[in-house]
N, C-alpha and C positions, 0 to 999 in steps of 0.2 A: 975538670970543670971548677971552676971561679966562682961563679955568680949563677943562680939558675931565677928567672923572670915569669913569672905566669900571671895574667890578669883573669876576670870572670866578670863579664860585663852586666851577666844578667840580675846581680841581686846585691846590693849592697843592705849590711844588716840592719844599720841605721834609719832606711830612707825606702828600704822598700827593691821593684826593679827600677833599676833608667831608663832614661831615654831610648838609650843605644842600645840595652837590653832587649827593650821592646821591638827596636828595629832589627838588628841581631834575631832574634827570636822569629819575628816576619820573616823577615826573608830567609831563614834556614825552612819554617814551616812552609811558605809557598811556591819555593825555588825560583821567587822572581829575580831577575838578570837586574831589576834596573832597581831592584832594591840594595842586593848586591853592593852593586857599584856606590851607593848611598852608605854603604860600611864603611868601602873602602874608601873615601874620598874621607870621610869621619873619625879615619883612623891610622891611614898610612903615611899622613906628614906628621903626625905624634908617636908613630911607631919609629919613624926616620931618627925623630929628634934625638930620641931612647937610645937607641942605635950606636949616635953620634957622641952623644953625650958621657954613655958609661964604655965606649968605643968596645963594641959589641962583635965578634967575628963571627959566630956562626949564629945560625936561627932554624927554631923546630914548627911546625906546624902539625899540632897534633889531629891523629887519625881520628874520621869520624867514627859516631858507634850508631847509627843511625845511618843505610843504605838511601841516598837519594842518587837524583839525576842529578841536579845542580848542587855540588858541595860547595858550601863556602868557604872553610877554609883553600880548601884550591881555588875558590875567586881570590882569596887576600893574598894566595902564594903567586898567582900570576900578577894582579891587581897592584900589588907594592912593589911588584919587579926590583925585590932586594937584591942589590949583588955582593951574595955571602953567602961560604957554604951552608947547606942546609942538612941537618943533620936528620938521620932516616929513624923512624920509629914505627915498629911494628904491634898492634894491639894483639895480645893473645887472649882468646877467651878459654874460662875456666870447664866449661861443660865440654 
């Protein structure tokens, strides 16, 4: 591994959360679908660009740690229909 990329939407130190933090946040807290989609439309032609730009081959989509019905990172992994491999991450917990 080369380059490793992680963003965090919800709290920048300067300014507080964002926008998309807050939306992000929504829609993880009330598993709405068409909030969802309101990420993913907000974030996967700049996730593309990224992609393109530092010509990116694989991509992680980290597990949640919080059991819901409606994950969103599995909306963004379906949602951005990247075609590149995805590399698998398992979360182990300590207890």
């Amino acid at each position: 591994m080369d380059d490793l990329f992680f963003c965090d939407v919800y709290q920048l130190q300067e300014f507080g959360r964002s926008s998309l933090g807050n939306l992000t946040f929504f829609a993880k807290q009330s598993q709405q679908k068409a909030l969802m989609k309101k990420v993913i439309a907000l974030t996967g032609g700049k996730a593309r660009c990224l992609i393109d730009h530092m010509k990116i081959d694989a991509v992680c989509f980290v597990p949640w740690s919080v059991k819901r019905e409606q994950q969103l990172m599995r909306a963004l992994e379906d949602g951005w229909n990247l075609d590149l491999p995805l590399v698998d991450v398992v979360k182990l917990s300590a207890s």
